[in-house]
N, C-alpha and C positions, 0 to 999 in steps of 0.2 A: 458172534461177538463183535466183527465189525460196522455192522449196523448199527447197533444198541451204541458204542461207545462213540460212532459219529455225532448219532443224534445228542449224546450227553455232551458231547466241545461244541456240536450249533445252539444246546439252551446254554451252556454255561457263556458263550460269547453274547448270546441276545441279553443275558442278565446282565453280563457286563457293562454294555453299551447301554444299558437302561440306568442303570445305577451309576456310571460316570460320566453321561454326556446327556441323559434327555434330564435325570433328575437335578442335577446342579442346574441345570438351565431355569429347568420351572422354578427351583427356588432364587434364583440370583434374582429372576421377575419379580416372583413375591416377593423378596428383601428390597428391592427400588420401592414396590410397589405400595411397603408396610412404610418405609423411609418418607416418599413424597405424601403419604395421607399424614404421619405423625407430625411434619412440617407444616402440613394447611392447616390440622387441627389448633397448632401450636401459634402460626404466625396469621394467618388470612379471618381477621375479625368482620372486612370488610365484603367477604365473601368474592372475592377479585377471580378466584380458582374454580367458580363452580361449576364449570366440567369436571374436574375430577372427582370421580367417584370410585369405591372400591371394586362393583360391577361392571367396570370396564377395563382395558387395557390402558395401561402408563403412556405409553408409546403413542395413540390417540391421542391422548389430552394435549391442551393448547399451552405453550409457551415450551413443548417438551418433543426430543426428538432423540433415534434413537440408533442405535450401531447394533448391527448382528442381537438383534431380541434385548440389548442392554440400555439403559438410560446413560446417554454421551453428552446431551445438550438440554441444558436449563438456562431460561434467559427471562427472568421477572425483574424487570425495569418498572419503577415509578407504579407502584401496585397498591402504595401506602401497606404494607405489611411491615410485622413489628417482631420483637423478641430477637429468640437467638436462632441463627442457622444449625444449631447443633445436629437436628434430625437429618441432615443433607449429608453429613460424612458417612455416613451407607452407602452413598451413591458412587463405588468404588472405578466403575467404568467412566466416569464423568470426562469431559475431554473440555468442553467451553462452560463457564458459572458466570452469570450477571446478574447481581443482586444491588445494580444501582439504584437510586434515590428511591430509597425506601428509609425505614425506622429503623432498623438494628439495632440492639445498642448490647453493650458490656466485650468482652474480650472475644479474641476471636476461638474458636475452639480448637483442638487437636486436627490437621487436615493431614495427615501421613498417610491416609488411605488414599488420597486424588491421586495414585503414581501415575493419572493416564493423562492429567491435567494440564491445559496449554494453555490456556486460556482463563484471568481469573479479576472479573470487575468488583470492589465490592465499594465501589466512592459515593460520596454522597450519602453518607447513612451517620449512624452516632456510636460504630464500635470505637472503644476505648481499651486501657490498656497499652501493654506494651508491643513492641512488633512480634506479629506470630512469628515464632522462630521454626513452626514445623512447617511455616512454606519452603524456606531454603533446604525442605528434601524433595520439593517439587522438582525433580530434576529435569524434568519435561517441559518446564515453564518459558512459554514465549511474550507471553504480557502479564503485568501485575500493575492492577490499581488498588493505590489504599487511599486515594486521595479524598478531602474534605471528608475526615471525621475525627476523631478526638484520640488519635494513639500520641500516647509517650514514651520517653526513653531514649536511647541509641540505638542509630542503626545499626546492627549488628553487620560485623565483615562478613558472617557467614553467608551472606547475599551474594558473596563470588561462585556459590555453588552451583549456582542458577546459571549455566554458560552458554545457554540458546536464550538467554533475556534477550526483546526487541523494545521492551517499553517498562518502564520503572518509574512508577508517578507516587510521590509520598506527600507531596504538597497540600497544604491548609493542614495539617495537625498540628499537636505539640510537643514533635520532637526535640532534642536535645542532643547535646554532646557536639561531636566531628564529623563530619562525613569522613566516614571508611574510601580507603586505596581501593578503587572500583577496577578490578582486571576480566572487564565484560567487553571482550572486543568485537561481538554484534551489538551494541547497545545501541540503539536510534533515536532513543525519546525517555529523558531523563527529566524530574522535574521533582524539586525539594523546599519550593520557595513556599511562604507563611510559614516556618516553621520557627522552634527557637534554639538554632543551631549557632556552633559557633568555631573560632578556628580557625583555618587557612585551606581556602579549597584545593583539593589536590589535585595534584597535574594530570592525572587519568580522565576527569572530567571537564580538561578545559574547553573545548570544542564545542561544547555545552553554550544558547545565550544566554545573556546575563538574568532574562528574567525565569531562566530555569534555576535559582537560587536567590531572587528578591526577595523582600521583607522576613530577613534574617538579618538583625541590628545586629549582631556579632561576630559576622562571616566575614569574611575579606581574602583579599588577594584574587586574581582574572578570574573574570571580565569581571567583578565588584572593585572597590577600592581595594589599593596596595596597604598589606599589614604594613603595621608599626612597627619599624625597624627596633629590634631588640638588644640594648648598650651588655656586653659582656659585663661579667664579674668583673673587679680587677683581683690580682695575686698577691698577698704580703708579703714582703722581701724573704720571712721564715719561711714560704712557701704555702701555708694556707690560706685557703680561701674568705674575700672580705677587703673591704675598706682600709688601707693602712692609718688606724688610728690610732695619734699617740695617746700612749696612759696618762693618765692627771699627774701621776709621781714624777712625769719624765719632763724638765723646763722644753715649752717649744723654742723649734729654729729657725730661721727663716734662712733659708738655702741660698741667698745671694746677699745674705751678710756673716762676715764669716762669727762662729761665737768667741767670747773676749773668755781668755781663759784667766780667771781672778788669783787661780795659787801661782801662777809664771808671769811675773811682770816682763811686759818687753824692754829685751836688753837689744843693744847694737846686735848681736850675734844673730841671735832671735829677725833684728829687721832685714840682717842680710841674708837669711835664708830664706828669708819668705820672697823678698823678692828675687833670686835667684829661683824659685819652684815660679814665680809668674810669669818670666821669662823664658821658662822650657814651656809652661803649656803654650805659649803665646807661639812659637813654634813647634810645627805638627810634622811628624816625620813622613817619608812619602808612603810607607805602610799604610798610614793610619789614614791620608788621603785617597788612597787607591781604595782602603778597604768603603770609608766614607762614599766614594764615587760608584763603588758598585753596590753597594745597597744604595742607595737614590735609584739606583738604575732596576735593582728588583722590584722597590715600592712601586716604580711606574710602570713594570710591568704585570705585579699584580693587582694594581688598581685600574690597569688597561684588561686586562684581563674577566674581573669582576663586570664591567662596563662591557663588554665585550659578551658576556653571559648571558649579564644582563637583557641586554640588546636582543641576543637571540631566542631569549626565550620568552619574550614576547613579538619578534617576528614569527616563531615556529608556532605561536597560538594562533597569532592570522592566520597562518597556514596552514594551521590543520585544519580550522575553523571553514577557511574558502575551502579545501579537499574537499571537508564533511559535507560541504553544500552541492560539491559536483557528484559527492558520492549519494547523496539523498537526494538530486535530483533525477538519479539513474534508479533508482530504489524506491522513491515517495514522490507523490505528487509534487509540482512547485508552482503557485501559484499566479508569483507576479515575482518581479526583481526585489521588493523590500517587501520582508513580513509582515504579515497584519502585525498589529497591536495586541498583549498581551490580556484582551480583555473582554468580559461575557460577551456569548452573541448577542444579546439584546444592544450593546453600543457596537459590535460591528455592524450588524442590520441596520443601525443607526448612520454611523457613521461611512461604511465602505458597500454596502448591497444588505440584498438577504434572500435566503435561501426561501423558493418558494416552490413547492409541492402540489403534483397533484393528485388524483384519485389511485389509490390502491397502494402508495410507495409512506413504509414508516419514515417517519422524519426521525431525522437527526441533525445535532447542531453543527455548523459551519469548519468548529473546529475540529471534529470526528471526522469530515472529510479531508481536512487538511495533515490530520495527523494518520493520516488512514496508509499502512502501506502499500505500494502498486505496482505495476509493471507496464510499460509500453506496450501499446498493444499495434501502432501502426499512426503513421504522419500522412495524413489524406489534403485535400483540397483546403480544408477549411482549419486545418488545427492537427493538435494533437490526440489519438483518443487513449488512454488507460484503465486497465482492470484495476479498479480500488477495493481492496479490503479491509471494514471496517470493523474495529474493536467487539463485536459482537457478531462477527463471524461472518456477516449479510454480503455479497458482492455484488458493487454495481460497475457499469462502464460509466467512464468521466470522457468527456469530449470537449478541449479545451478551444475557444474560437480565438485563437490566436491571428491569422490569416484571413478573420470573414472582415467583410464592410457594413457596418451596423451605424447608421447616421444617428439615431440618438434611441433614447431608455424606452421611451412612449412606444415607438416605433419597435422594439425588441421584445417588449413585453404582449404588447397587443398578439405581437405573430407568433408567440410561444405561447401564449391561452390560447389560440387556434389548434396549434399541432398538440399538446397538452391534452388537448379534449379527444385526438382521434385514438382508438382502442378496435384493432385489429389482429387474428391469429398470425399472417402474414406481413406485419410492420413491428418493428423495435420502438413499443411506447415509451415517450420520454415524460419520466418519473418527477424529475425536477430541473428547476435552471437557475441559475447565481448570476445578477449582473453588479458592477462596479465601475469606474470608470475607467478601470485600467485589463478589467477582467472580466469573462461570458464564461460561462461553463453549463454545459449540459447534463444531466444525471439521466440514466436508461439502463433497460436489463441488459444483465450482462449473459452472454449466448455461450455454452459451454465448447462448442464443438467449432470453433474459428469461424471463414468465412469462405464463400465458394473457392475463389481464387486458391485457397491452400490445397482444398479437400480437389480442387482440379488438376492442380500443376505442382503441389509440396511434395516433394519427394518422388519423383517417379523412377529410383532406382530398384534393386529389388529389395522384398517384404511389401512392398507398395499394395497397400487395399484399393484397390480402383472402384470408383462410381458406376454402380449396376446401372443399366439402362432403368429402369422402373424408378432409381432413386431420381436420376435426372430430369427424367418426367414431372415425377412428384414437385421436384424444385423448381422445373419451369412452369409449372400449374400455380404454384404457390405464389409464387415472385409476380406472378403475373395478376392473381388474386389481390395483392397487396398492391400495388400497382393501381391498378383500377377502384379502389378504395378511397388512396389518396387521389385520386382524379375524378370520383365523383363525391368525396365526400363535404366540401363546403364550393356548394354550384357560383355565388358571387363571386368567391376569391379566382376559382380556376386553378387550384392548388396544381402542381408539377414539380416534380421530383428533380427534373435538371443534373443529377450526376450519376445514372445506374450506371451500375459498374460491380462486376465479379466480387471486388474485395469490401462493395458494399453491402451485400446480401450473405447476411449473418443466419448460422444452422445452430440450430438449440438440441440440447439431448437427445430427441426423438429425433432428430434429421429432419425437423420441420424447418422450411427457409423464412427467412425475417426481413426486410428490406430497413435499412439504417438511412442516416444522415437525410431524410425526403424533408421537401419543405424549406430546407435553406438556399435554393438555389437565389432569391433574392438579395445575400449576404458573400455572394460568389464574388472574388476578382475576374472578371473578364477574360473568356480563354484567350491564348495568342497562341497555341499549336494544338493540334489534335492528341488529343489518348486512345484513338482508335473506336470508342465509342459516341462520339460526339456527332451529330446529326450537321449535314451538309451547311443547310442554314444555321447552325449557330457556330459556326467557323467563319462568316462572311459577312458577321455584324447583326443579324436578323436576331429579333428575339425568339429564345428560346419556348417551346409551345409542348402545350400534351402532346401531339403526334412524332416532338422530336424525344419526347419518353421513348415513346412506341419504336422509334426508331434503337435508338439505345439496347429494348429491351430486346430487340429482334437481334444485335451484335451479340447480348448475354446467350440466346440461342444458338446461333453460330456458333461461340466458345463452348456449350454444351454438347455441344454435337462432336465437332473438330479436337476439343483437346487443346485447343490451340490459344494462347494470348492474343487478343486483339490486336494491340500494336507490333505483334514482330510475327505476322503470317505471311508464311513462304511459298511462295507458288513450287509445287511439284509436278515433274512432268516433263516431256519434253519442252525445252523453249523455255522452262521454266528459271527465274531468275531472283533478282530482290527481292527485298521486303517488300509486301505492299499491306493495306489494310485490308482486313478479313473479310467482308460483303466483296468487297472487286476479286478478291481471290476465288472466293466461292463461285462466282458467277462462271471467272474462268473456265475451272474444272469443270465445272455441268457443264459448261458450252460446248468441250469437247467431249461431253460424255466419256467420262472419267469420274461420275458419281461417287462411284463405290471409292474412290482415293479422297475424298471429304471429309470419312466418318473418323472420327478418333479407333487408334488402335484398339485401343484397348474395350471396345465396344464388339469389335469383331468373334468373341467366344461366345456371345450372346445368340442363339439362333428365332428365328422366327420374328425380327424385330423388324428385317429391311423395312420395310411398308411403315412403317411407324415413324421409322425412322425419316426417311423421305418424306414423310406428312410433316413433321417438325421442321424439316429442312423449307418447304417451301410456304411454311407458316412465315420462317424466318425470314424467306425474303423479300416474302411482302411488306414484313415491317420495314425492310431495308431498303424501300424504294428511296428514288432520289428526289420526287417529289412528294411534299410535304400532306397533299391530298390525296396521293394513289395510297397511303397507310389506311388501316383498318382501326377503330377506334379496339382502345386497351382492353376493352370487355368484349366487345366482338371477337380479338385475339385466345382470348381466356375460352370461352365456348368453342374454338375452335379446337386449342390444346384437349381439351376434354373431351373432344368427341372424336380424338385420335383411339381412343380405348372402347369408345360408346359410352365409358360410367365417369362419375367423378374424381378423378386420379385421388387418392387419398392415402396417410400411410399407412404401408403394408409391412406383415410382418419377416418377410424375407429379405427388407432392404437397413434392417436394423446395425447388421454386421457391417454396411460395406460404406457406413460413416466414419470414419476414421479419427480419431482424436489427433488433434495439432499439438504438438509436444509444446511450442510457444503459450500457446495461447489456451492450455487447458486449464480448468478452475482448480 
């Protein structure tokens, strides 16, 4: 019998797991998949969708992307499609929705199913109505646009629900009423202007510019004009409220004349009391002075007071206003000291630059990148650079040339449709670039897995994933690849890289290496000390040449090998002492045959590599000669690294693990 009742708990478990986990799957699939066709049916006249078919998978089709077998990301931008999004509330897993400039139009529907929803564009279209009220159960929600389409009504308070809000844009409708007490304290990017709102802006949102609330004729109070100071009721001496006006029945008086009373003729008696009473008030006792002198002395202190409030609470709006700017430039990009101008890119491409693109990067407009939030990713030679992400989920690196020497537009342009054009596995294509006269910015892929520099030297306490030899390989084959692309790829120019360096050789997902910032060495300040990579002649005035790449790239070897930063290599050994630069270190140690104290530790569990190893080592010092002729040209170097193995160093599936993601700098 316990046979038989095994095998009835192994089918009754296979049932189970069939019926709660593979069949709700397939149908969640079917239910996106019944959801996005009744949408195309419904909105796509122009046939914008036609990948999608019912004979294929959701997850394939274009504009859609998908999390654990579920539809997460829909992103139909400018498709000209029409009607109502109602079909899309199936889409229960949905995580990002942009349904900008397109046609929509009438109310927005029921969305209390998005509970996964972070993400939520719907501007530019012609929904109308009042504010959907079932987004503020979007409790997930990190951006909301409703901007430029035809909603009315008031904002509703229930918008404080929303408490991970980064961005709240309701601008160009036609709302109405007040703006709602906003208690959203990551709020970043607020914007309510063309509306017809009215009221007194509330102190939650002062930090806010002022043309995050323009063309609202009935708004007021900071940063807009100060409201209309508001005259109190007065009180009737009965104590109710109102004007004290006399009744018609009653004769008026005029208070500094006294009235003639007609039934009491004035007798002698009558004049000497009267003046007798003008005589006491004409003398005031010291009570009544003391009490006189200390009210005088209240009034000026609550009218000093008042002013005093006053005063502060419009210094504490500068103030919070300057915070918000150091706090969002620690948080968001910042582009120049004064903001652009509140107004379409076609007058900033006008008037201040324009973003110009090139093959394979969607565009987007100037202010998507300005409003895009980001993080620092690292302060180099030439600038700033930043991971920007933008409203529709995309990430790129921003690389700001704050530090370069650029003599004029002609000259910046010309040499960015050069490097613009080159498209290599091994180089970081640059995507786009923004000039202005106060501003250069670079747009390029952004690399998920940091940069050699981290994955060499971050962290080497323990849990530490260290760099298998084969990855290292791979990296120096790669780099070198790259390398030698840019140096033969436009023969006129004599393109050179001019600053390789560790923390410029960027690793993408797969642990492929990427070489950054190449091609701007003509925009360099002039070294005046070494960083340990820098090639003999270009320390002593000479100009920098391909072979002082090569040089460069033979120290990035060194570091691959050693473990070690170029500028703080320590001789070990006996005799051994300071700091010196890593080629003169190396040399050392081999010279006393002391090889084997070269290698980075952490390469030592690796066995059967010596020979490999030693082949790279003396790869590298060739490039590391002192003169600029005894180097091997970049591609000669490259055939060399690869015929350390006999085949193409290529990536392998063994060295997947041993890239380690940068807690800073992961996407």
């Amino acid at each position: 019998m316990a046979a038989p009742s095994r095998l009835s708990v192994l089918v009754f478990c296979f049932f189970f797991l069939v019926s709660h986990l593979i069949l709700p799957t397939e149908a969640s699939i079917n239910q996106d998949l019944g959801a996005l066709m009744a949408f195309k049916a419904a909105s796509d006249a122009g046939n914008k969708l036609a990948s999608w078919n019912s004979s294929t998978h959701p997850c394939n089709w274009v504009f859609v992307s998908c999390l654990q077998n579920r539809v997460s990301r829909l992103v139909l931008e400018n498709l000209d499609l029409h009607g109502s999004m109602e079909p899309l509330t199936s889409l229960t897993q949905l995580r990002v929705l942009s349904l900008k400039r397109n046609h929509f139009s009438g109310p927005i529907p029921t969305l209390s199913n998005f509970t996964s929803l972070k993400l939520l564009f719907l501007s530019y279209n012609e929904f109308s109505g009042e504010f959907p009220v079932t987004v503020t159960s979007l409790l997930r929600l990190y951006r909301l646009d409703l901007s430029h389409n035809n909603f009315s009504g008031d904002i509703p308070t229930a918008v404080n629900n929303l408490t991970h809000l980064l961005s709240l844009r309701l601008n160009d409708n036609q709302f109405s009423g007040h703006i709602p007490y906003l208690n959203l304290s990551k709020l970043q990017d607020f914007n309510v202007s063309g509306n017809h709102l009215s009221g007194e802006i509330p102190k939650s949102v002062l930090g806010f510019p002022k043309s995050s609330f323009a063309q609202n004729p009935s708004l007021c109070g900071a940063p807009l004009v100060k409201c209309k100071d508001t005259h109190p009721v007065p009180f009737k001496p009965d104590g109710s409220v109102g004007p004290n006006i006399a009744s018609p029945l009653t004769p008026r008086s005029n208070p500094s004349t006294p009235v003639k009373n007609k039934t009491a003729p004035k007798t002698p008696s009558n004049t000497t009391h009267h003046h007798r009473h003008h005589n006491g008030a004409s003398k005031m006792s010291p009570v009544i002075l003391i009490a006189i002198i200390v009210g005088d002395v209240l009034i000026l202190a609550i009218v000093s007071l008042l002013l005093y409030c006053c005063f502060w609470q419009n210094y504490s709006a500068k103030l919070k206003e300057g915070n918000r700017s150091k706090l969002l430039e620690g948080e968001k990009i910042l582009y120049s000291s004064s903001p652009y101008p509140p107004s379409s890119s076609t007058q900033i491409g006008l008037e201040r630059g324009q973003m110009v693109f090139f093959e394979g990067m969607k565009k987007f407009e100037l202010e998507d990148l300005l409003r895009a939030s980001a993080e620092m990713l690292g302060k180099g030679g030439f600038g700033t650079a930043y991971k920007a992400v933008l409203d529709d989920g995309n990430v790129v690196a921003v690389k700001r040339l704050k530090d370069a020497q650029i003599n004029g537009k002609k000259e910046f342009e010309q040499h960015m449709e050069v490097l613009g054009r080159l498209r290599h596995p091994n180089i970081v294509s640059l995507r786009a670039y923004y000039y202005a006269r106060d501003e250069r910015l670079l747009v390029c892929d952004y690399m998920t897995n940091g940069s050699l520099f981290w994955l060499l030297h971050g962290n080497r306490g323990p849990g530490r994933s260290p760099l298998d030899w084969t990855t290292r390989l791979k990296i120096a084959a790669g780099v070198g690849r790259g390398l030698a692309f840019i140096h033969g790829s436009c023969k006129a120019l004599r393109l050179i890289h001019g600053n390789i360096k560790s923390t410029n050789i960027l690793i993408d997902q797969d642990g492929e290496p990427h070489v950054a910032d190449f091609g701007l060495y003509g925009f360099a300040v002039p070294a005046t000390k070494s960083n340990g990579y820098r090639a003999p002649e270009a320390m002593d005035g000479r100009k920098s040449t391909q072979k002082s790449d090569v040089y460069s790239f033979g120290v990035l070897l060194l570091e691959l090998l050693t473990g070690k930063c170029p500028s703080v290599g320590e001789s070990s050994g006996p005799g051994g002492g300071g700091a010196v630069d890593l080629p003169r270190w190396v040399q050392s140690v081999v010279r006393e045959e002391w090889t084997a104290e070269v290698f980075d530790i952490e390469l030592m569990r690796y066995k059967d590599i010596e020979e490999e190893m030693v082949g790279l080592l003396q790869i590298a010092m060739t490039c590391c000669a002192a003169v600029p002729d005894q180097r091997p040209r970049i591609s000669h170097v490259v055939k060399m690294i690869e015929d350390i193995r006999g085949v193409e160093i290529s990536p392998s599936h063994d060295t997947s693990d041993s890239v380690s993601e940068s807690p800073s700098l992961s996407g």
